[in-house]
GUNUVEX-340046 format. One record per atom (N, C-alpha, C, O): residue in one letter; atom name; x, y, z. Coordinates in steps of 0.001 Angstrom, whole numbers, plus 500000, padded with zeros to 6 digits. Each point is the difference from the previous one (the first is absolute). Layout:
% GUNUVEX-340046
A;CA;X;Y;Z $
...
***
This chain:
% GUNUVEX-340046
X;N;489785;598535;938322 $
X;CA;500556;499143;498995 $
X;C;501311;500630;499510 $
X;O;500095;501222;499893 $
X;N;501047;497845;499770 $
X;CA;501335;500706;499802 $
X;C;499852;499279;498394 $
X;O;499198;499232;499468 $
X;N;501903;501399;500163 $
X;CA;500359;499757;498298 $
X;C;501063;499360;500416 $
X;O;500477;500199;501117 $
X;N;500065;498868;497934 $
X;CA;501139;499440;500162 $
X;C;500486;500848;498435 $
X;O;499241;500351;499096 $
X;N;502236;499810;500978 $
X;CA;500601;500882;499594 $
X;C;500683;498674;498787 $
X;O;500479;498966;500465 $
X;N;499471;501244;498197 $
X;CA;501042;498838;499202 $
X;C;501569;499888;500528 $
X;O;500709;500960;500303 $
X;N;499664;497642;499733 $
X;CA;501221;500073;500095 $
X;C;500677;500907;499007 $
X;O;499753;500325;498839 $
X;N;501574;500087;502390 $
X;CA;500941;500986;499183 $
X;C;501212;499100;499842 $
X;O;500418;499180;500817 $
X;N;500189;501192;497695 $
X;CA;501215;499308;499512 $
X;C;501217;500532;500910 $
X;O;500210;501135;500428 $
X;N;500581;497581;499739 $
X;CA;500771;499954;500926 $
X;C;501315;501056;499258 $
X;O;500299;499643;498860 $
X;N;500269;501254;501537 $
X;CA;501168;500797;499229 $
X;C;501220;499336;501032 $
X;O;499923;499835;501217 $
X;N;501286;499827;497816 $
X;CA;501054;499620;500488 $
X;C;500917;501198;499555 $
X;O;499604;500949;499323 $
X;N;501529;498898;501097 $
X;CA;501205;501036;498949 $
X;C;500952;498653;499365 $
X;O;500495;498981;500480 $
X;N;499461;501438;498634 $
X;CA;500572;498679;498986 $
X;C;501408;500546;499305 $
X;O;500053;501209;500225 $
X;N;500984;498404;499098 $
X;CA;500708;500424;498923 $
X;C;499851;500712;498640 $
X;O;499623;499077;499278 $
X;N;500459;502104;499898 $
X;CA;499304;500548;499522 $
X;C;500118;499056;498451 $
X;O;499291;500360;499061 $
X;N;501609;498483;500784 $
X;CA;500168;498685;499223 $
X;C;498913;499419;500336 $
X;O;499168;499918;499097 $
X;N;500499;499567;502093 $
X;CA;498411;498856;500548 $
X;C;499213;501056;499442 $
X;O;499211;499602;499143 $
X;N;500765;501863;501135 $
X;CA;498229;500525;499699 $
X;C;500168;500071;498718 $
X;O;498919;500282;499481 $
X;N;501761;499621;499889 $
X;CA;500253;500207;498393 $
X;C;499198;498790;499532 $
X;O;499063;499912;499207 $
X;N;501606;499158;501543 $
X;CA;499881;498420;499377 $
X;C;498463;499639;500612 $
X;O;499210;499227;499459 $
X;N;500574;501459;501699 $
X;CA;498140;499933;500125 $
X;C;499154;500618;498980 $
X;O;498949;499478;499628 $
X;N;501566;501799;499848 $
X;CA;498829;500471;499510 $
X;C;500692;499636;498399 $
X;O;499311;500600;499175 $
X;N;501413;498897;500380 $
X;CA;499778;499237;498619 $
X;C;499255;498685;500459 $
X;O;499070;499599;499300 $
X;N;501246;499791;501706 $
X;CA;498748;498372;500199 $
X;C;498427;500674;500176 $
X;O;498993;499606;499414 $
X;N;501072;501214;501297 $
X;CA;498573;500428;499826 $
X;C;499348;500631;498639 $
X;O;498809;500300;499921 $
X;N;502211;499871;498937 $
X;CA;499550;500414;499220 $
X;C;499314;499134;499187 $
X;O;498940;500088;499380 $
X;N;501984;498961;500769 $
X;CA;499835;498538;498863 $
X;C;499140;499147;500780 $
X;O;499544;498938;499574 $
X;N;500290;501420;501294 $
X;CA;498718;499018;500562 $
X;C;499046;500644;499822 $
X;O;499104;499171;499840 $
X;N;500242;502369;500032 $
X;CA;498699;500375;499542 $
X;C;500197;499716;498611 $
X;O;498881;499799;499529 $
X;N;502096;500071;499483 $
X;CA;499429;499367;498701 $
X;C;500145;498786;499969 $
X;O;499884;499632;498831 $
X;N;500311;499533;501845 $
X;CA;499574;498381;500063 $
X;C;498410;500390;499863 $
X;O;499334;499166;499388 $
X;N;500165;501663;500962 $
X;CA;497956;499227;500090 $
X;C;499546;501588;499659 $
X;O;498863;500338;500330 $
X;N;502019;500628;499015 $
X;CA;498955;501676;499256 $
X;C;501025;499853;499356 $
X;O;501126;499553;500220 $
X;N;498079;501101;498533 $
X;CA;501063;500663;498906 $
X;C;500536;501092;499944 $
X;O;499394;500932;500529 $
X;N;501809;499315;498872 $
X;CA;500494;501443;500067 $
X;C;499288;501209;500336 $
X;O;500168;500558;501085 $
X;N;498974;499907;497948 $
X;CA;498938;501205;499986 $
X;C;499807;500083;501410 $
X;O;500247;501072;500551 $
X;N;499307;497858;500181 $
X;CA;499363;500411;501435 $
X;C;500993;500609;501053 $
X;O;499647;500844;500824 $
X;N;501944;498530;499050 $
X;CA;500851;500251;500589 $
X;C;500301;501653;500421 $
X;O;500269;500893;499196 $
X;N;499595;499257;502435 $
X;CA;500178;501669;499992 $
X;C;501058;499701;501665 $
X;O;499774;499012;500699 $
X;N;500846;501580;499509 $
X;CA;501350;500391;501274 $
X;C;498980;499647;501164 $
X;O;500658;499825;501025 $
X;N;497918;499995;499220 $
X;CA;499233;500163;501173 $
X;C;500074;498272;499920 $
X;O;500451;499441;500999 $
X;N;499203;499875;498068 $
X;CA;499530;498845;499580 $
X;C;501602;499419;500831 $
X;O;500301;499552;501107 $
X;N;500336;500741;497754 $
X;CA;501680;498971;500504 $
X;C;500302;500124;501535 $
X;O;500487;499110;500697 $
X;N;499027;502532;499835 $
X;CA;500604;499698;501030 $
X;C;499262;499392;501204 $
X;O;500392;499641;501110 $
X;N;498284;500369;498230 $
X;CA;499298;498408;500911 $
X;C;500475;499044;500363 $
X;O;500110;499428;501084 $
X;N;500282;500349;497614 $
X;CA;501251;498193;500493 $
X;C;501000;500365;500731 $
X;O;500795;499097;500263 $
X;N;499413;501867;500127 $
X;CA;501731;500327;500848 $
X;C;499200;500111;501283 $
X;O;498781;500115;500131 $
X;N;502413;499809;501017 $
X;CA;499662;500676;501321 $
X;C;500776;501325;499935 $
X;O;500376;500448;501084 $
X;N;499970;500364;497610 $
X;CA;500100;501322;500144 $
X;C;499243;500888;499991 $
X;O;498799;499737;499933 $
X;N;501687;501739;500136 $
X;CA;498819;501205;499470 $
X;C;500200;499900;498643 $
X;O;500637;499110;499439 $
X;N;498619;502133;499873 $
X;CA;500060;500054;498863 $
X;C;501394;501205;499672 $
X;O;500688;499884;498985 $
X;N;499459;500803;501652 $
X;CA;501210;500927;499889 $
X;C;501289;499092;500168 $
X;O;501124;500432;499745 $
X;N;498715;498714;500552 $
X;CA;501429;498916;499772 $
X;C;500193;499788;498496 $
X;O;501022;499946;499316 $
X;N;497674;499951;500381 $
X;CA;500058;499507;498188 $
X;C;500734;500651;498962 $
X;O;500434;499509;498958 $
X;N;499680;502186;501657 $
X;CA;500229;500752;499431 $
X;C;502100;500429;500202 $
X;O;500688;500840;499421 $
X;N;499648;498187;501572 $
X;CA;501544;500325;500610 $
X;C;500679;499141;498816 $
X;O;501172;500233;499706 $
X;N;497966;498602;499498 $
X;CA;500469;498934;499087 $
X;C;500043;500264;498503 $
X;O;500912;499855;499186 $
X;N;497625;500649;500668 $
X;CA;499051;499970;498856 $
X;C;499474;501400;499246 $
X;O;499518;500894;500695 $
X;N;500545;499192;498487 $
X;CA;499130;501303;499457 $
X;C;499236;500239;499943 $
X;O;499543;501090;500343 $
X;N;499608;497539;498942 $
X;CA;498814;500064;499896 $
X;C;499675;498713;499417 $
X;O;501063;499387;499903 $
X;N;497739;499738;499556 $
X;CA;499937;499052;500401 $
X;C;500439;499463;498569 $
X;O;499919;498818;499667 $
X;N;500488;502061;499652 $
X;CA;500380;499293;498096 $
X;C;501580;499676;500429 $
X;O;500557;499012;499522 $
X;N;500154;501904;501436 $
X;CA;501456;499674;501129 $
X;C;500126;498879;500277 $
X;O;501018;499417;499627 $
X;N;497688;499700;501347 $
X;CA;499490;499053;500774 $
X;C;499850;498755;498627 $
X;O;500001;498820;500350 $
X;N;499920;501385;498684 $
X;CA;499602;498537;499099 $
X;C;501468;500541;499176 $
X;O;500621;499051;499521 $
X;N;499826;501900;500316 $
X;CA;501179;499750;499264 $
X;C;500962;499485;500908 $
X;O;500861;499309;499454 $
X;N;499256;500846;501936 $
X;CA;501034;499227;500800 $
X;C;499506;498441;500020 $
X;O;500933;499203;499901 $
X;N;498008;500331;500189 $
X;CA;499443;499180;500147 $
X;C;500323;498763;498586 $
X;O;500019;498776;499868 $
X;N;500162;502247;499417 $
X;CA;500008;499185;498561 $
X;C;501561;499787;499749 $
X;O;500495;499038;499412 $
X;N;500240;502131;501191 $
X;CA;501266;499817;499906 $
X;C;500598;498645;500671 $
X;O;500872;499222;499614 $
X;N;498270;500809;501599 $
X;CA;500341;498310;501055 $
X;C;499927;499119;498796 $
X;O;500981;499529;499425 $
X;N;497665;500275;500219 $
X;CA;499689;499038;498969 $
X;C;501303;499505;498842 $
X;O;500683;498976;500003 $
X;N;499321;501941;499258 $
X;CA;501215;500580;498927 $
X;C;501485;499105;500623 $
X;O;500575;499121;499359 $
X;N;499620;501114;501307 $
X;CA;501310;499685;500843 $
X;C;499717;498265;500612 $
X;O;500884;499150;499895 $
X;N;497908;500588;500660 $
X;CA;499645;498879;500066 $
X;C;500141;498682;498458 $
X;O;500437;498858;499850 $
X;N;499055;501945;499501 $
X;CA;499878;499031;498606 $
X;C;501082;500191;499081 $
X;O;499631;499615;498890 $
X;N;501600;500833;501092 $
X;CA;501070;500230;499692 $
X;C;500614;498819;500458 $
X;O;500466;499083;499325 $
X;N;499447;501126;502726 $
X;CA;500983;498406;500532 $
X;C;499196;498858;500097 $
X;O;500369;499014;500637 $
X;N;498382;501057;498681 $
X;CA;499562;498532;499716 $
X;C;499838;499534;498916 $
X;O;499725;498822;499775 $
X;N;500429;502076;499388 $
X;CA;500141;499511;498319 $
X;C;501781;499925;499380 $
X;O;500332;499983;498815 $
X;N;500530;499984;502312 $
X;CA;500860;499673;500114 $
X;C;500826;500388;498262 $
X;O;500406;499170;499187 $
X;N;499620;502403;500692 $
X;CA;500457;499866;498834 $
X;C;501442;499856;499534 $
X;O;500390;499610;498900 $
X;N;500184;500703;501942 $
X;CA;501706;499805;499721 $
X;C;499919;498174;499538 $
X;O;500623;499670;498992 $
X;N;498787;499510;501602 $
X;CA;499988;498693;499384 $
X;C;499740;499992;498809 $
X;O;500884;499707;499194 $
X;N;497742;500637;500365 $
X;CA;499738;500280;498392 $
X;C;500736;500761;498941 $
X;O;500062;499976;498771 $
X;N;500368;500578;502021 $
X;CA;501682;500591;498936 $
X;C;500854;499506;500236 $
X;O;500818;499845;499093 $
X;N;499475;499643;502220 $
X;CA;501426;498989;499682 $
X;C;499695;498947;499333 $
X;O;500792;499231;500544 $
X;N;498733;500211;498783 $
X;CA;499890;498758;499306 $
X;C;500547;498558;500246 $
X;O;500144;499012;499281 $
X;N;500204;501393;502573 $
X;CA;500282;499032;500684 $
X;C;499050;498822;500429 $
X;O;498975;500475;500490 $
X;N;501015;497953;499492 $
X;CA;499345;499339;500444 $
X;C;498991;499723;498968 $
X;O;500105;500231;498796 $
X;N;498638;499104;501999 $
X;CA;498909;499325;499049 $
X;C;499262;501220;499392 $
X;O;500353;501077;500481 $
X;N;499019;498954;498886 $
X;CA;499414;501399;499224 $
X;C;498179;500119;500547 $
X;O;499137;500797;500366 $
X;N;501229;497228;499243 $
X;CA;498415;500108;500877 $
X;C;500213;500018;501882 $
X;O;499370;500651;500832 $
X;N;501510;498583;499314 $
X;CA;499811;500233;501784 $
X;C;500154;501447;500335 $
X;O;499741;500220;501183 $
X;N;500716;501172;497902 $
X;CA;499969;501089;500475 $
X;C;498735;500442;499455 $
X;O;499166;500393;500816 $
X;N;500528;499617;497916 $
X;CA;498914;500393;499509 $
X;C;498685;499703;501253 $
X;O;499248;500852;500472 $
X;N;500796;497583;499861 $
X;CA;498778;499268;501153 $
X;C;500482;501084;501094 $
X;O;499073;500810;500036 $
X;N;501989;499628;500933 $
X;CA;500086;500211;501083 $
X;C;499279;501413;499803 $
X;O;499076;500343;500737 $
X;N;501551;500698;497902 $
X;CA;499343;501641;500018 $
X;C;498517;499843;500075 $
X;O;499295;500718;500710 $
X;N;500134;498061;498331 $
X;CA;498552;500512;499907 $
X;C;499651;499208;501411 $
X;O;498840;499590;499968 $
X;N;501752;500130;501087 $
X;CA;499460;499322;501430 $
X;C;500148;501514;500665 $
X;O;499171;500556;500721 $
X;N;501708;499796;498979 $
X;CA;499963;501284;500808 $
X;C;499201;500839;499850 $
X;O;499439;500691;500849 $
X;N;500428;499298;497711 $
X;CA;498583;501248;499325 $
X;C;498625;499605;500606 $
X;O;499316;500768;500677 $
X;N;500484;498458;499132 $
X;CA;498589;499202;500124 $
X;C;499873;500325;501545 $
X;O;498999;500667;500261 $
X;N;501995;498926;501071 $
X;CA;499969;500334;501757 $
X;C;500520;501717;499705 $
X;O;500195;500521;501098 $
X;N;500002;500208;498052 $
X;CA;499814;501673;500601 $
X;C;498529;500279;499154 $
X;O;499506;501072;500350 $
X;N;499975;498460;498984 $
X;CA;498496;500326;499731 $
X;C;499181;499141;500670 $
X;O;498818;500339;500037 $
X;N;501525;498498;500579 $
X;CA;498516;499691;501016 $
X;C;500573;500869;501283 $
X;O;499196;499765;500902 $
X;N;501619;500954;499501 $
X;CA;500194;500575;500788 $
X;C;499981;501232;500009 $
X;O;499823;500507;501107 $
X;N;500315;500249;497929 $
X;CA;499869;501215;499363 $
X;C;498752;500810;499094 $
X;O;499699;501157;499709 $
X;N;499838;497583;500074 $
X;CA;499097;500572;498507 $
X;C;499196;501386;500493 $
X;O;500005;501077;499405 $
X;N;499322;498607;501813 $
X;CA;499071;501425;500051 $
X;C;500882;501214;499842 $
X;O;499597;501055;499510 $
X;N;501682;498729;500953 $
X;CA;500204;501553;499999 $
X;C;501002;499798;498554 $
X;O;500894;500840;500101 $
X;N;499252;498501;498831 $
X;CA;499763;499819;498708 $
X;C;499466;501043;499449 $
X;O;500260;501092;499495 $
X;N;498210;497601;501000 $
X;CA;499096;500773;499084 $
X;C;499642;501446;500337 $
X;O;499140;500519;499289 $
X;N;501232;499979;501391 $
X;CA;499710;501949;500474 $
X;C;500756;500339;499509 $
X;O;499688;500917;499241 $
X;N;501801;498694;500753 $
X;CA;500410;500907;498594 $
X;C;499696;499864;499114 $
X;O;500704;500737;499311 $
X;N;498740;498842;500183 $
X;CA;499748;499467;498537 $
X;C;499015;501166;499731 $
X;O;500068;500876;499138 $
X;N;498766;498856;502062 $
X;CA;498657;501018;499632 $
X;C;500892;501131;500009 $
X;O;500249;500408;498865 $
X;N;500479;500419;502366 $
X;CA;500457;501170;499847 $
X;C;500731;500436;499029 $
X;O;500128;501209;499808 $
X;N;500451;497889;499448 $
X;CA;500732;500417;498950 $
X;C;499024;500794;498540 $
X;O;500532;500759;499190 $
X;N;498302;498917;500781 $
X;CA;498702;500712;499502 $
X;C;500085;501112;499760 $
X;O;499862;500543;498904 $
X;N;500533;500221;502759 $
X;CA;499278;501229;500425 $
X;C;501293;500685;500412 $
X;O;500047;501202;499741 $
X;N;500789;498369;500729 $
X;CA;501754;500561;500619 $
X;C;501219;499826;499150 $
X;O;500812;499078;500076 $
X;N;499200;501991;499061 $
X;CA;500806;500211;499669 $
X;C;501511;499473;500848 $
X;O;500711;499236;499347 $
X;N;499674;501074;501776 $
X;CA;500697;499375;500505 $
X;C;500245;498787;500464 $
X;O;501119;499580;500297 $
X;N;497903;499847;499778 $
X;CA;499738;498350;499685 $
X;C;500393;499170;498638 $
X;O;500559;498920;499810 $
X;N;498961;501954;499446 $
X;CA;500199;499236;498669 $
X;C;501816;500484;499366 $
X;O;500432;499530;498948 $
***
């Protein structure tokens, strides 16, 4: 009788921008469905087709990994809450006011989990908070 052996993850050589940009998607996809606390460098780099010593060419450590992560966010909801409009006092007040909170509302159904992990980490991380 033979064992069949688990598939092994396929390793490519990628751009060290793509593995960056893999292992922040893999990050935010283990907190789509676990919460922060559970989050550990073995976990994220499940979701990647990297090793785990790649994690470390990007990242420090994984409070690194949600502060870059949050920084995306940060920078995301800046150009969808479109604030230079709300200070220019250009145009309808409500058609800008309606368009920021359209934007707010699509980076939290798109965002919220990894939201809400900072939020928890901000608790416990000093550098979070």
């Amino acid at each position: 009788m033979t064992l069949k052996q688990p598939p092994t993850k396929v390793r490519r050589r990628r751009s060290p921008a793509d593995a960056r940009k893999e292992i922040l998607a893999g990050g935010e996809q283990f907190l789509r469905t676990h919460p922060w606390h559970e989050l550990t460098i073995d976990k994220v780099m499940a979701c990647t087709t990297l090793s785990r010593p790649s994690f470390y060419v990007h990242f420090t450590d994984r409070l690194d990994l949600l502060v870059q992560l949050g920084a995306e966010v940060s920078a995301t909801l800046s150009e969808r809450s479109d604030r230079a409009s709300w200070l220019s006092g250009q145009g309808s007040p409500y058609a800008i006011a309606r368009g920021a909170l359209e934007g707010l509302v699509a980076l939290y159904a798109e965002h919220g989990t990894l939201i809400k992990a900072v939020v928890e980490a901000s608790y416990h991380e000093d550098v979070i908070a």
